[in-house]
C-alpha positions as CSV (number, residue, x, y, z in Angstrom):
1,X,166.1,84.6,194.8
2,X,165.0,81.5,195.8
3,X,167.5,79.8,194.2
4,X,170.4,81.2,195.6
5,X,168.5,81.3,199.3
6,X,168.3,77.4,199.0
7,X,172.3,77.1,199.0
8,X,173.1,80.0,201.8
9,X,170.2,79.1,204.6
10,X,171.6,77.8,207.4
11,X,170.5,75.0,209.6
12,X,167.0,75.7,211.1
13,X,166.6,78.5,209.1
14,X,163.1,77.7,206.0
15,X,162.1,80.4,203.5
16,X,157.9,79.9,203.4
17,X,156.9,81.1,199.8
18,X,153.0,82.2,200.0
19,X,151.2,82.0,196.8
20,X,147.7,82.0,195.3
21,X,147.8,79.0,193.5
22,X,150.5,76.3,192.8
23,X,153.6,76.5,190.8
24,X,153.7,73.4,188.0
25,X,156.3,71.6,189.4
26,X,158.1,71.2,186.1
27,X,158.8,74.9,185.8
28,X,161.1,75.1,188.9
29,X,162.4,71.5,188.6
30,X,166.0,73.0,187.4
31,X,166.6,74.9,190.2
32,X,166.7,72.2,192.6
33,X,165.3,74.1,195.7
34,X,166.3,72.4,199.0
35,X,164.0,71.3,201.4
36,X,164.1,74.3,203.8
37,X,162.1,75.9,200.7
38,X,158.3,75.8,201.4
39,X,155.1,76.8,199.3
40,X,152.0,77.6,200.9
41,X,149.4,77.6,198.9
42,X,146.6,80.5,200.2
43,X,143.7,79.9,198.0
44,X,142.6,82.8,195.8
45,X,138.9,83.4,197.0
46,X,140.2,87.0,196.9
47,X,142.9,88.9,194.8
48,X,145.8,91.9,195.0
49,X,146.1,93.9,197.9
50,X,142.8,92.0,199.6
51,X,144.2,88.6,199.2
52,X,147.6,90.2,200.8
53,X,145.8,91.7,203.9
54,X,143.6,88.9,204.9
55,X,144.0,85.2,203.8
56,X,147.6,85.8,203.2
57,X,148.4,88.0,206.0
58,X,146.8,85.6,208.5
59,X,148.5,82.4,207.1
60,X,151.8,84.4,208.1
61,X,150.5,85.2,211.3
62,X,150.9,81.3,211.7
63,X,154.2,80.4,209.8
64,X,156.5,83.3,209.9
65,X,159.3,84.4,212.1
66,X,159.9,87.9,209.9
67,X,157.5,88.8,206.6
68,X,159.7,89.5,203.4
69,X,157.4,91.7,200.6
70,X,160.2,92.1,197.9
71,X,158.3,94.3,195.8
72,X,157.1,97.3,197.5
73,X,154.2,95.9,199.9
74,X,153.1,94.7,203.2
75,X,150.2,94.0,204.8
76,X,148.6,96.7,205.9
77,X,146.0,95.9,208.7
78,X,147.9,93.9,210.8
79,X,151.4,94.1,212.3
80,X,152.1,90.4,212.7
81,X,154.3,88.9,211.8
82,X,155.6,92.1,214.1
83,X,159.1,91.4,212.3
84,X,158.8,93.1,208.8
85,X,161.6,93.8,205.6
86,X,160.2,95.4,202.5
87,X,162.2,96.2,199.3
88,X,161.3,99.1,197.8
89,X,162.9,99.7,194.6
90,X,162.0,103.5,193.5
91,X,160.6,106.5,194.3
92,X,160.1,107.7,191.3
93,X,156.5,109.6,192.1
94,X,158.7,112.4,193.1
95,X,160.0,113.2,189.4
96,X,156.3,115.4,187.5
97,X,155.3,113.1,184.9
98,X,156.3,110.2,186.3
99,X,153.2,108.7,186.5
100,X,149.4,110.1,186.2
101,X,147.4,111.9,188.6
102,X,145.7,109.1,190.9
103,X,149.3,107.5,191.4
104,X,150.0,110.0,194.1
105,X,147.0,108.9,196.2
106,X,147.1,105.2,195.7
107,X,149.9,102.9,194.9
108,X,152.3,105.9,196.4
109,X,150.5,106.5,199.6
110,X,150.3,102.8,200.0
111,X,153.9,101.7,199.4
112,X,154.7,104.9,201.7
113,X,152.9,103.3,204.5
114,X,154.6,100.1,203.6
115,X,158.0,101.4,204.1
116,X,157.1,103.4,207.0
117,X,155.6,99.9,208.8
118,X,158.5,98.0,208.0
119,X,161.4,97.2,210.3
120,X,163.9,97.2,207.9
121,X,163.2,98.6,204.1
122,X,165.6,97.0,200.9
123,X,165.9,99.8,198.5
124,X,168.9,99.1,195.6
125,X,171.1,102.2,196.2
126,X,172.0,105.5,198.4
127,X,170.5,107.3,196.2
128,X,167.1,105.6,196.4
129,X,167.6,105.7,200.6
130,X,167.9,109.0,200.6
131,X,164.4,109.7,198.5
132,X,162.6,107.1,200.8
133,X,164.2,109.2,203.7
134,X,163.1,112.3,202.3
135,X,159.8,111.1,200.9
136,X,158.4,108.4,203.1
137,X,160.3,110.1,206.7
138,X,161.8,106.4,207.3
139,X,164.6,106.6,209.7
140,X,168.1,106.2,207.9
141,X,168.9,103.6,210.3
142,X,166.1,101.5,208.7
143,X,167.7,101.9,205.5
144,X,169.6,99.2,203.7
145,X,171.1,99.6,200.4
146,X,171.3,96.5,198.1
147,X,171.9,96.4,194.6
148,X,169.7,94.6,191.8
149,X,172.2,92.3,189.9
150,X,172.2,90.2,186.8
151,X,172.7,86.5,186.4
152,X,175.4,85.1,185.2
153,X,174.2,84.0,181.8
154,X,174.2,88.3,181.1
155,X,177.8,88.3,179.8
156,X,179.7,89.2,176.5
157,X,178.9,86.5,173.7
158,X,181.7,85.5,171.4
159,X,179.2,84.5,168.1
160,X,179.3,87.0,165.4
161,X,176.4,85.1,163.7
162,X,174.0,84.7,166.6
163,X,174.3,88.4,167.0
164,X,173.7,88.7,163.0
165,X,171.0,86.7,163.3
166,X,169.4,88.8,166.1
167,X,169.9,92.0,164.0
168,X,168.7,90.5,160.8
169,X,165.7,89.3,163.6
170,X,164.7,92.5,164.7
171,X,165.7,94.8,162.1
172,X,165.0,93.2,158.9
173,X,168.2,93.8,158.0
174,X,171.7,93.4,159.3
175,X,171.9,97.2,160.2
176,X,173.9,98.4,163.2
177,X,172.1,100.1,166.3
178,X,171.1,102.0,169.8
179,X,168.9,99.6,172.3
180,X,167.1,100.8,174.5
181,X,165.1,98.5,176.8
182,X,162.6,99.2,179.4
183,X,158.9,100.8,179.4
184,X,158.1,103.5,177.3
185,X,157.1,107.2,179.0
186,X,158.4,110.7,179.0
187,X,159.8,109.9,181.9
188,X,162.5,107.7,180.5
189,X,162.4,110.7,177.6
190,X,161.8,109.0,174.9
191,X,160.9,111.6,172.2
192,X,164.4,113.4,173.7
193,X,166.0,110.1,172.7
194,X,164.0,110.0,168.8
195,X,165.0,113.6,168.7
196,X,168.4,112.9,169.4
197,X,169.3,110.4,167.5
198,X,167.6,111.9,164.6
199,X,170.2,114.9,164.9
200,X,172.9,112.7,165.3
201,X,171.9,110.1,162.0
202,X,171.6,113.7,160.0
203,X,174.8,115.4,161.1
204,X,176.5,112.2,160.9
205,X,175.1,110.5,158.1
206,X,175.0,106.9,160.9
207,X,173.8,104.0,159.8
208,X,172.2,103.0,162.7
209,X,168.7,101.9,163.5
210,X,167.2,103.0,167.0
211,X,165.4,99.6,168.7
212,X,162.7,100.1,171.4
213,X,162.5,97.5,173.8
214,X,159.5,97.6,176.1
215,X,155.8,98.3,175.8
216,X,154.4,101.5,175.0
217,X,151.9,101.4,177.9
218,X,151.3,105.0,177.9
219,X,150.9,105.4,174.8
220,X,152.9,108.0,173.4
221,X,152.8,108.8,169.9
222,X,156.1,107.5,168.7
223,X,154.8,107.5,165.1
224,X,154.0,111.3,165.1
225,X,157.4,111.7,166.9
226,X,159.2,109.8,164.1
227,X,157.7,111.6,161.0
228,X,158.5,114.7,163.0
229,X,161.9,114.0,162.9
230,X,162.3,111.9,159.6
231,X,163.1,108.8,161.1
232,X,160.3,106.5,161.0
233,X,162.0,104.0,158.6
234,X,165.1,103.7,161.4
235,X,162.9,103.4,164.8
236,X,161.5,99.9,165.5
237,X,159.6,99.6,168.5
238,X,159.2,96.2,169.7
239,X,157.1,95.0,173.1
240,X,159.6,93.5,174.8
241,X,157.7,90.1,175.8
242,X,159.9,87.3,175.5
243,X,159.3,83.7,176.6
244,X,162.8,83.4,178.2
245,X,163.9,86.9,179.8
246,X,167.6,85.4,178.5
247,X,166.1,86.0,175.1
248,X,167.6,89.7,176.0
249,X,170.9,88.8,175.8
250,X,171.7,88.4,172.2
251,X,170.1,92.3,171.9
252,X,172.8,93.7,174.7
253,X,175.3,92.1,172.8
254,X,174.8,92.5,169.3
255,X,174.1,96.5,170.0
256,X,176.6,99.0,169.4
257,X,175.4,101.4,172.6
258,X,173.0,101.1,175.1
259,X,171.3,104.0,176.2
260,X,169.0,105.6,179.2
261,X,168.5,108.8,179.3
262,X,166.1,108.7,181.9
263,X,164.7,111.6,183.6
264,X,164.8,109.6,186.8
265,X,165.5,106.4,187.7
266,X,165.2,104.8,191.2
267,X,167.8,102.0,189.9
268,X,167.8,100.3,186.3
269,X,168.2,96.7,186.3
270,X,168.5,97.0,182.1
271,X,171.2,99.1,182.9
272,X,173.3,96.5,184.7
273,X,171.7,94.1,182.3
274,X,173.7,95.7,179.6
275,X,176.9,96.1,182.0
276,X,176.8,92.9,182.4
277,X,176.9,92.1,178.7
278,X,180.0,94.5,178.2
279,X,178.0,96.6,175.6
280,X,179.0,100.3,175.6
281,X,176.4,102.6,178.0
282,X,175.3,106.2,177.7
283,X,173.2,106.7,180.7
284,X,171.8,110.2,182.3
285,X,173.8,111.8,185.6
286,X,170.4,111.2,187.3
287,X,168.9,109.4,190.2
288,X,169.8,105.5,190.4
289,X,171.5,105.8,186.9
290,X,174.6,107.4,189.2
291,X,174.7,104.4,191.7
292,X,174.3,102.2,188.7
293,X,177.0,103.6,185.5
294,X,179.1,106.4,187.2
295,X,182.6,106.0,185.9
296,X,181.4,103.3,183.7
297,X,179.7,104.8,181.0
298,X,179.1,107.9,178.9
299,X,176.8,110.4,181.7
300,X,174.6,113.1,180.1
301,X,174.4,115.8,182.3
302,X,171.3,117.0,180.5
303,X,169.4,114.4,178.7
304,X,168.5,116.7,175.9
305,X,168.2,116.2,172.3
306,X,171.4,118.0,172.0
307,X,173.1,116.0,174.5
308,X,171.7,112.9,173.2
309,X,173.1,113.7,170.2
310,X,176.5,114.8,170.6
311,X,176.6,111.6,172.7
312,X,175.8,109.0,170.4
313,X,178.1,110.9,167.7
314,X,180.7,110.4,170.0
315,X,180.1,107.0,171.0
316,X,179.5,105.6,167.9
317,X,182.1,107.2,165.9
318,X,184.9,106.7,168.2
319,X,186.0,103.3,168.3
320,X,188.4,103.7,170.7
321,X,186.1,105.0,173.1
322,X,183.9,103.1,172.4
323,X,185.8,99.8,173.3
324,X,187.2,101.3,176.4
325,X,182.9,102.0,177.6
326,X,182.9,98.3,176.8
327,X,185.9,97.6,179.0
328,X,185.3,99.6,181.9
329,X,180.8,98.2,181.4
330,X,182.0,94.6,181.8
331,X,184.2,95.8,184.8
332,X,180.9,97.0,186.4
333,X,178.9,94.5,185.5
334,X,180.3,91.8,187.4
335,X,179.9,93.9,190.9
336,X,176.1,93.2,190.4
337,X,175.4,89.4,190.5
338,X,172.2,88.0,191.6
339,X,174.3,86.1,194.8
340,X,175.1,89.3,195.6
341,X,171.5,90.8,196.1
342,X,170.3,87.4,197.4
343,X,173.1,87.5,200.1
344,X,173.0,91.1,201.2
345,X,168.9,90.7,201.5
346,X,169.2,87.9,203.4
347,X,171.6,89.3,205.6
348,X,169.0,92.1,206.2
349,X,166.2,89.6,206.9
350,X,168.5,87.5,209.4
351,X,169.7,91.0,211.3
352,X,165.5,91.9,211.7
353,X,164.6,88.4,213.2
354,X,167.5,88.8,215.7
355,X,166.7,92.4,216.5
């Protein structure tokens, strides 16, 4: 973001970044930030939502015109700077299961009263507007929608042996398969998805591999979910921790369909990842996932393990279709760029300071 703000600020204008401690200056050499980018450095005698309401909020006080939080939060116990823009990218509390029992009374009630103190609140799509609307009572005048994008290093890659040699990576073996990337939970349905493309590899006889992308921070039992359904040898689970987040893009593109078959998504920025990347999507007629795929990719209606299933038969045996997903992904994809969202926000942030 602050990339793409150095280029588009216009005279006068300086984007202060606060932080707890300093940024090695040869990590953010190659994106030659202009001068009218600043770091403040606010020294980390206290941490997390403390360090945000005191030491940081009072540095602010002194150096900003309008206070950006671009994930979720605000601080709390003071309303200066009185000019405010939050993003806040999901609502996703609202969906049972989404998260556990505490979630409700802490991080939800706080980034409610975030939203509800802001001026002007970011969220990526209608559909998220209308929860925070519904869920948080912020005016719909207050709403902006602007989408997550992808950069533009996410795009098709023309190297049949770089993607060989990512299967071969991951795999063991040059084997075709599904990605799916993103944390693990119910909530993105994962034992639907095992289930269903365990139906599908038995009907079908496919000789795909299903590859998990993303930590299993709730810990379901995937291997109890696998030797329920026979597949254990053709589900790899990996954590998804990469030194270079552009490590991801050789996976988009050497898979033969992405999927998310979320229960509910806010948005899904591995969704557009794989847009981006032209690679076929199946995606569930939920949430986010409609702002984000409609018209673009396979939509299950009911993310079941019978609609999984039929889905993936259909994608993956079809080539035809198949290469039109691909065609009309890649069409998407290139809606969402990063300049995009960094324009649009600060367009937001501009419209609050002269309000």
């Amino acid at each position: 973001m602050l990339k793409h703000w150095s280029t588009m600020l216009s005279p006068g204008e300086e984007v202060h970044a606060y932080l707890r401690e300093p940024i090695p200056p040869e990590s953010i050499a190659h994106l030659n930030l202009s001068s009218a980018i600043k770091f403040e450095i606010v020294p980390p005698k206290m941490q997390g939502i403390v360090w945000e309401n005191f030491p940081m909020a009072l540095r602010a006080r002194k150096t900003a015109d309008v206070l950006f939080g671009p994930a979720y939060t605000l601080p709390l116990l003071s309303r200066k700077p009185r000019k405010r823009v939050v993003a806040t990218h999901s609502v996703n509390q609202v969906e049972s299961g989404a998260h556990d029992f505490w979630y409700n009374y802490t991080y939800a009630k706080r980034d409610e009263l975030c939203a509800r103190s802001a001026d002007a609140v970011i969220v990526p799509c209608d559909t998220a507007a209308d929860l925070v609307a519904k869920q948080y009572g912020v005016p719909r005048k207050r709403l902006f929608s602007v989408p997550q994008g992808a950069p533009h290093s996410f795009r098709p890659l023309e190297n049949p042996e770089l993607l060989r040699q990512t299967r071969i990576a991951f795999l063991g073996t040059d084997a075709p398969y599904i990605l799916f990337v993103g944390k693990l939970s119910s909530r993105r349905n994962i034992p639907n998805l095992i289930g269903g493309f365990a139906k599908a590899k038995k009907a079908k006889g496919l000789p795909h591999k299903l590859l998990l992308v993303g930590p299993n921070h709730v810990h379901l039992p995937l291997a109890e979910v696998c030797r329920e359904h026979g597949v254990t040898a053709d589900v790899v689970q990996t954590d998804g921790k990469f030194t270079d987040h552009e490590e991801l893009i050789p996976l988009y593109n050497a898979a033969d369909v992405f999927i998310q078959p979320s229960i509910f998504e806010g948005w899904s920025i591995t969704t557009v990842e794989a847009l981006a990347c032209g690679t076929a999507v199946i995606a569930s007629n939920r949430g986010g996932l409609i702002d984000v795929a409609h018209g673009h990719a396979y939509m299950l209606e009911d993310p079941s393990v019978e609609t999984i299933a039929d889905a993936l038969e259909k994608v993956l045996l079809d080539d035809y279709l198949r290469q039109e997903l691909k065609q009309l992904a890649r069409a998407r994809g290139k809606t969402f760029t990063w300049e995009r969202t960094t324009g649009e926000t600060l367009d937001v942030i501009r419209q609050v300071a002269r309000s």
